[in-house]
C-alpha positions in Angstrom: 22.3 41.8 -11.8 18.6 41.5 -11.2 16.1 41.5 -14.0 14.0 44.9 -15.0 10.6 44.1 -15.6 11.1 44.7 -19.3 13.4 41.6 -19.5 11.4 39.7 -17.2 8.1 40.3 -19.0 10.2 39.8 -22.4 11.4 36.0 -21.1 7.3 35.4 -20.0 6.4 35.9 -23.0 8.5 34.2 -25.4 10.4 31.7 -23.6 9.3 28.1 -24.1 6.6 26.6 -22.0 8.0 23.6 -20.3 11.6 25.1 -19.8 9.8 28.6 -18.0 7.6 26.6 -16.3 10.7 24.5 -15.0 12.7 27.3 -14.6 9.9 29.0 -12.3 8.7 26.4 -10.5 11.6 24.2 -9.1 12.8 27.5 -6.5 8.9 27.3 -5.3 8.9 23.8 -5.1 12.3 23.7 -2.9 10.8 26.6 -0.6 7.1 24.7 -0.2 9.4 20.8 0.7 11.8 22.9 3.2 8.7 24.7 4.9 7.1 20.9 5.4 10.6 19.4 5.9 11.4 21.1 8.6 7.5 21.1 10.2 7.8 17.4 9.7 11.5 17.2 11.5 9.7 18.8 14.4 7.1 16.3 14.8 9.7 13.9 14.1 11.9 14.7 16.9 9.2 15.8 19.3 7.9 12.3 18.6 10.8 11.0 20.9 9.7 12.9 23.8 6.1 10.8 23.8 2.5 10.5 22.1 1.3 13.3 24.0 3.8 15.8 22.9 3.5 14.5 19.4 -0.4 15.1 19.3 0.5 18.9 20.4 2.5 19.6 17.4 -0.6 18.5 15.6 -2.6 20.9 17.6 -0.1 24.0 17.1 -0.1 23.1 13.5 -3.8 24.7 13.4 -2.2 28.0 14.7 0.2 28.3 12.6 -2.1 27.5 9.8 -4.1 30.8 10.9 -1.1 32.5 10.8 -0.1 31.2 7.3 -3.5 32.2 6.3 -3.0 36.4 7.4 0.7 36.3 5.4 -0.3 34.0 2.1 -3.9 35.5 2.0 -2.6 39.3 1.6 0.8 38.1 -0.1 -1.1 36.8 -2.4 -4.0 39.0 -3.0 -1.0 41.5 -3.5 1.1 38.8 -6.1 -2.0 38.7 -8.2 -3.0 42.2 -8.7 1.3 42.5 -9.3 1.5 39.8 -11.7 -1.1 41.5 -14.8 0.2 45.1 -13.7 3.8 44.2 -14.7 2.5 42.3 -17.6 0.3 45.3 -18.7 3.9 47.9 -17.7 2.3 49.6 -14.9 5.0 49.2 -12.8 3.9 52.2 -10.4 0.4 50.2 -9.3 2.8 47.2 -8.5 4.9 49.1 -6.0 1.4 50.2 -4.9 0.3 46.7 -4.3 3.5 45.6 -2.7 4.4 48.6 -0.2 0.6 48.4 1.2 0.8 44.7 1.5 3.8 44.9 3.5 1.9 47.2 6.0 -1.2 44.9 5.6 1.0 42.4 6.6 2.8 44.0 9.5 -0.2 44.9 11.5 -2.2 41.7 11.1 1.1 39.8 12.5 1.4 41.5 15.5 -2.2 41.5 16.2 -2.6 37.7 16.1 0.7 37.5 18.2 -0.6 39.8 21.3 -4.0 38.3 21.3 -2.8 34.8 21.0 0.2 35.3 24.2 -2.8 37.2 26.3 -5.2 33.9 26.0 -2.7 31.1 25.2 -4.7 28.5 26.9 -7.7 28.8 26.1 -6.4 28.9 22.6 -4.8 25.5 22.8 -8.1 24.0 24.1 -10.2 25.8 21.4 -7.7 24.5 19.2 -8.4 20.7 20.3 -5.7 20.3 22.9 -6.8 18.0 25.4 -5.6 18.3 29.3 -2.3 15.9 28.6 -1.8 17.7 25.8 -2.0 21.1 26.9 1.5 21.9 28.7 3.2 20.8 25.8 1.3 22.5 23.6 1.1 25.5 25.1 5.0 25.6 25.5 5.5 25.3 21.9 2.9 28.0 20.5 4.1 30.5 22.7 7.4 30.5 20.3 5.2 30.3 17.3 3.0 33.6 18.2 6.3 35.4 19.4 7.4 34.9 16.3 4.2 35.5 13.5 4.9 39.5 13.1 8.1 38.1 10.9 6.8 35.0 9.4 3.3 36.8 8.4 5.9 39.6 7.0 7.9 36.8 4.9 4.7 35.3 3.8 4.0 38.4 2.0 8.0 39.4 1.1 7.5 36.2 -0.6 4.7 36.2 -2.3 5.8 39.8 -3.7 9.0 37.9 -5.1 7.4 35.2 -6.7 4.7 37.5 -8.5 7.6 39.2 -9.8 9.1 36.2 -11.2 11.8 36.3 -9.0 11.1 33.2 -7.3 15.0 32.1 -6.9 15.3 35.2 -3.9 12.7 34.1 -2.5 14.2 30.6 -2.6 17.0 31.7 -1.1 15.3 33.4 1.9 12.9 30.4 3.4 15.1 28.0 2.8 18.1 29.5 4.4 15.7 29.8 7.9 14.0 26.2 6.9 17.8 24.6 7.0 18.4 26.4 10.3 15.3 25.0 11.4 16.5 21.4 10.9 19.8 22.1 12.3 18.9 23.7 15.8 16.0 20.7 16.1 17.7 18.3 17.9 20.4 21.0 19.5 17.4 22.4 21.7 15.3 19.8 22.0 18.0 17.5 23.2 21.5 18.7 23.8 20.2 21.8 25.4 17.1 20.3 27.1 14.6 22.1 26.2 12.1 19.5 25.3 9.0 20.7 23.2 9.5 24.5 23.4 13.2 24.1 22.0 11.3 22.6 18.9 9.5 25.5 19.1 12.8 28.4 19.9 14.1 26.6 17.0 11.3 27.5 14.3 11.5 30.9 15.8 15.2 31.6 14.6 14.6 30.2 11.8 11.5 32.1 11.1 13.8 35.6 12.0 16.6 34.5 9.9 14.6 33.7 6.5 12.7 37.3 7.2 16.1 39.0 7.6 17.4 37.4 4.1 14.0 38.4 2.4 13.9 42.0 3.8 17.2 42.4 2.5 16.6 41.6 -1.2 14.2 44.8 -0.9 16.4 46.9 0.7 19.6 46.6 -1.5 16.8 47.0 -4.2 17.7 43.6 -5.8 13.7 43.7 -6.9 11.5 44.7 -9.5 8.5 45.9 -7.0 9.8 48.5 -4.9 9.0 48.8 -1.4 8.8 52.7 -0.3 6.6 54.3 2.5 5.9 57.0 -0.4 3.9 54.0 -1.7 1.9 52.8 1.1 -1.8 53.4 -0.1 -4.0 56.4 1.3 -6.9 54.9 -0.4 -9.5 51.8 1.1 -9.7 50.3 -2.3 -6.5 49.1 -2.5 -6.4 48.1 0.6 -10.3 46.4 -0.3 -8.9 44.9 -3.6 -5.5 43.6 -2.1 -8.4 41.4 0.6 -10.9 40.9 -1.7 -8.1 39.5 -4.6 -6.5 37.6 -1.7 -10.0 36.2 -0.1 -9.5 32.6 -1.6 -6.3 32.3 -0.1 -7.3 33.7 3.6 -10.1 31.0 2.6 -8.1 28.2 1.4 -5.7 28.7 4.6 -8.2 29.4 7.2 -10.5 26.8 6.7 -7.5 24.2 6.5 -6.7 25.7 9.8 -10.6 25.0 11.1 -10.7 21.4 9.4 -7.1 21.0 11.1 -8.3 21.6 14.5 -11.8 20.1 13.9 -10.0 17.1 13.2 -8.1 16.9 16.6 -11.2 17.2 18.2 -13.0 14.3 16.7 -10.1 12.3 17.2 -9.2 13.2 20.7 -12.7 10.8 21.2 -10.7 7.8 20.4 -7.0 9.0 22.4 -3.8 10.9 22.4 -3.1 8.1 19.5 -5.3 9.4 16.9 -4.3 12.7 17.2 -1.1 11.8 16.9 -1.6 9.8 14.1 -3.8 12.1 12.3 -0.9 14.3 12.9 2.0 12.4 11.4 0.0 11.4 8.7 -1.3 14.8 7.7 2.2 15.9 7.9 3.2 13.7 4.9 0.4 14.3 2.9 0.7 18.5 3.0 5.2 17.6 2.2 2.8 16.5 -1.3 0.4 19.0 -1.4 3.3 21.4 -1.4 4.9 20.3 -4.4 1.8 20.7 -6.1 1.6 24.4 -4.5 5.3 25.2 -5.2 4.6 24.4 -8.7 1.1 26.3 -9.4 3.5 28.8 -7.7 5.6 28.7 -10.5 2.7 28.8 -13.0 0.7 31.7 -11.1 3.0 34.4 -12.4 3.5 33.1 -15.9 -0.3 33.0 -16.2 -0.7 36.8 -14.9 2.1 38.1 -17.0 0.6 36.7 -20.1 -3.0 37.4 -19.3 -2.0 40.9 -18.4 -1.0 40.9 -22.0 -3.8 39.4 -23.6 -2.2 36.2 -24.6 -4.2 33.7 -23.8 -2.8 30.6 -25.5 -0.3 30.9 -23.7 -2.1 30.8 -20.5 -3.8 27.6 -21.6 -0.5 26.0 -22.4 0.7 26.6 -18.6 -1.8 25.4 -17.0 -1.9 22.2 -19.1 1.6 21.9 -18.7 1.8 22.0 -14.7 -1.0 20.0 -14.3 0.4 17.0 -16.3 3.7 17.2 -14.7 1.8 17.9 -11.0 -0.2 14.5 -11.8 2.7 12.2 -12.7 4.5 13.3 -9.9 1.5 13.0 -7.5 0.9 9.6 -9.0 4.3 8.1 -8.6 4.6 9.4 -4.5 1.3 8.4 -4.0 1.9 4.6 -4.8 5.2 4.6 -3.3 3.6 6.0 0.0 1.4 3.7 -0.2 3.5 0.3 -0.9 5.4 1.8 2.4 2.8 3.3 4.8 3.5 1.3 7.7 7.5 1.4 7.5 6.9 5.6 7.4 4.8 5.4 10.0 6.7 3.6 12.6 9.7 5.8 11.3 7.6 8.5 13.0 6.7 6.1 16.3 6.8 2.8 17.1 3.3 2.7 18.6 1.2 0.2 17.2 -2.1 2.5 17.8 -0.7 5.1 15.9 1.0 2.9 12.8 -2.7 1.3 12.3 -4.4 4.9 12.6 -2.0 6.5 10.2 -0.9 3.8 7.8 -5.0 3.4 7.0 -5.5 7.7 6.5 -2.0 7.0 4.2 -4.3 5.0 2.3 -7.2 6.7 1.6 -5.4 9.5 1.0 -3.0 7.8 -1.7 -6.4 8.0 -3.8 -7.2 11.5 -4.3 -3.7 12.4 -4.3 -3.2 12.1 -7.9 -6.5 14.4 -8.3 -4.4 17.1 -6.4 -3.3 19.3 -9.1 -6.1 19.5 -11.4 -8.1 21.0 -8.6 -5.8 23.2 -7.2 -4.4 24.6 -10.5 -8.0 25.4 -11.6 -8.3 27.7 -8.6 -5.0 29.1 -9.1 -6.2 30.1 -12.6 -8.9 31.8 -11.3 -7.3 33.6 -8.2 -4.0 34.3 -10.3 -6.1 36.1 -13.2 -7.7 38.1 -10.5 -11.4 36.4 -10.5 -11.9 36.9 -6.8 -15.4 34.8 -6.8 -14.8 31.8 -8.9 -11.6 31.6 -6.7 -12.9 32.0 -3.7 -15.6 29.3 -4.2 -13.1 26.6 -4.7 -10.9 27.7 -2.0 -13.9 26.7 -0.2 -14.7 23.4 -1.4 -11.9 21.2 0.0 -11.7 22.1 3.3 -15.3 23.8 3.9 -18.4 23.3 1.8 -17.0 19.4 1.6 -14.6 19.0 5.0 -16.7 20.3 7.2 -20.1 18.3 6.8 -18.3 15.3 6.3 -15.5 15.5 9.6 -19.3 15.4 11.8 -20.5 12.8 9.8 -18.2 10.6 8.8 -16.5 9.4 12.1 -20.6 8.7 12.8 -21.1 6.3 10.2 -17.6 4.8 9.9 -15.7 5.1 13.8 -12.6 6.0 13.1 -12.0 5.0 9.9 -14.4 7.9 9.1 -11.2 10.2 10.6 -9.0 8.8 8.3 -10.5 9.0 5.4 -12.5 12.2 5.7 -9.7 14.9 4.1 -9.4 12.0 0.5 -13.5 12.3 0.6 -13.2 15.9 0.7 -10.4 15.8 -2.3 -12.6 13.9 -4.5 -15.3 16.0 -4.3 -13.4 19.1 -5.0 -11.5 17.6 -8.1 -15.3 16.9 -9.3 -16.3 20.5 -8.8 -13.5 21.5 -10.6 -14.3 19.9 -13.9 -17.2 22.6 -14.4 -15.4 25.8 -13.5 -12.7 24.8 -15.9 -14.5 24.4 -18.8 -16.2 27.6 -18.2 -13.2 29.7 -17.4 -11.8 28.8 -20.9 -14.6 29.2 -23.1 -15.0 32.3 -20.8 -12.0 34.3 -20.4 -9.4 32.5 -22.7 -11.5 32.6 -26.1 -10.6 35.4 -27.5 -7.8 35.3 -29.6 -4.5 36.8 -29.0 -3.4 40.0 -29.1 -0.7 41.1 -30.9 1.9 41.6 -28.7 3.4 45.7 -28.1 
């Protein structure tokens, strides 16, 4: 039996800190490791077919980036305006929020899935797929944009879950396509011969399984938010607020999709190898940027529920608490990645362009991935709490106002060691910027003392 929102906002609440926190953030952790699991088996089995094909799952990574920006950016501009209504018992503006998302969602997919099959190549070479690369590339992402209708729809199914507090069935969903996934890998890519694109046929099923599971929960009415057409929004503010409350996401994603592909193209001028290695490496540093995400995942609703009923202690207390245990997690993968850089890297290929490249970014980045949680909990906190600016302007800072500049100059000053280390540059400088907005948002927003709870 599934939880009403009374019980749910009851266990919120009251429940101790470190065992919610636990208790929400472990299914979002498994669904963000699966999701880079099984992006990292493809590059891992696609490695075997050559370099060139390895660099194109690099390049496709920035399209599916874009497309993970439409789903997360209105799932969750719709979790965070869910979250605080549940908390504040106005469960009719939640179903509001969710049924109009789910359109939001719908639409956008299939957009960006017609537009990218009717000019697929010069996608890939806007993208940064050079002229070796392109065949392979283009075989994969035309897979990928087959499939973004469903994973832009389980993007925002998700999301919807999670700011529910239901993160377990959403668990159950992503993972259930992710372990497919891993399965069908090396059944199409090898046993089948389909090369590249079975890599790609194989995210596909995936992809339509995980949406099939998700779409079910809501159907069989196994959630809190319900999903009705009666509740689709005739109104352009909600549709406004669900974008504008969603605009650091669409940020954080989309420009992590530009610095992606700007990245390929300043390494295609030193070979197939860099981007390749840029690749691999970047691969293994978003597997620990999604625990960090899966967790603030966890924390995201907790905060909304409690700052939807004025309980702001509590909210501190969360946010503390994920960010200690994000740190000390970072911490200890980041010195055990880098004691072993080189071993993972040939792991990935045993080509001794591509170790050097990657085992060197493995290294920069092993120094501002202990910094990682800090920053991106204190954007959470904003975006989660529904402070669409403050939020937005961090999204920014990692992967724009900092990445961008530096990906041009950087690789000026320093060759290519100014590739490797221009995403740990960018991470510094965001943790920095973060120290500021934190401070404010407490003495801000979380002041006040509680109030009594109703």
């Amino acid at each position: 039996m599934h939880a009403t929102n009374a019980e749910q906002r009851q266990q919120m609440l009251t429940e101790p800190i470190g065992r919610l926190l636990f208790k929400k953030s472990l299914p979002t952790v498994i669904i963000q490791l699966i999701t880079v699991i099984y992006n990292t088996a493809d590059t891992y089995f696609v490695a075997q077919i050559g370099t060139s094909a390895s660099a194109a799952v690099g390049v496709v990574f920035s399209l599916m980036a874009i497309i993970q920006a439409i789903g997360f950016g209105i799932g969750m501009g719709a979790n965070s305006l869910i979250s605080p209504s549940l908390g504040a018992k106005r469960e009719q503006d939640a179903n509001v929020y969710g049924s109009t998302a789910v359109v939001m969602g719908l639409v956008m997919g299939a957009l960006i899935s017609v537009l990218g099959l009717v000019f697929l190549h010069p996608l890939m070479r806007l993208i940064g797929a050079s002229e070796t690369v392109l065949p392979y590339a283009a075989d994969y992402a035309k897979y990928i944009l087959l499939a973004a209708p469903f994973m832009c729809l389980s993007f925002v199914l998700n999301s919807i879950l999670r700011a529910e507090g239901q993160a377990l069935y959403s668990m159950i969903g992503l993972t259930t396509g992710g372990i497919l996934n891993l399965i069908l890998d090396p059944i199409f890519i090898f046993l089948l011969r389909r090369g590249i694109a079975g890599a790609a046929i194989a995210t596909m099923v995936g992809q339509l399984v995980g949406f099939t599971i998700l779409v079910s929960i809501f159907l069989r009415d196994r959630s809190i938010v319900k999903l009705r057409v009666r509740f689709i929004a005739n109104r352009p503010g909600v549709y406004w607020r669900i974008l504008r409350t969603g605009a650091p996401t669409f940020l954080r994603q989309g420009l992590s999709s530009l610095a992606s592909t700007l990245l390929n193209v300043q390494a295609m001028a030193f070979g197939d190898a860099a981007v390749a290695a840029i690749s691999i490496a970047n691969k293994l540093y978003m597997l620990v940027r999604n625990i960090v995400i899966g967790i603030g995942h966890g924390f995201q609703p907790i905060a909304g529920y409690c700052f939807g009923a004025k309980r702001y202690s509590r909210v501190k207390a969360v946010f503390w608490r994920a960010t200690i245990a994000a740190t000390v997690i970072c911490a200890g993968i980041a010195l055990g990645v880098f004691l072993f850089r080189e071993p993972i890297m040939m792991w990935f290929r045993d080509d001794p362009e591509v170790v050097k490249i990657g085992s060197d970014m493995l290294a920069f980045l092993c120094v501002s991935i202990p910094m990682m949680g800090y920053s991106t909990f204190v954007n959470q906190l904003y975006q989660s709490l529904g402070f669409a600016f403050g939020a937005s302007f961090l999204a920014s800072c990692r992967q724009g106002l900092f990445f961008l500049p530096l990906v041009f100059l950087l690789p000026v000053l320093l060759g290519v060691h100014g590739i490797e280390s221009v995403q740990a540059t960018a991470d510094v400088l965001t943790f920095l910027i973060s120290i500021p907005f934190h401070i404010y948002f407490f003495k801000k927003h979380l002041g006040d003392p509680d109030a009594q709870e109703d």
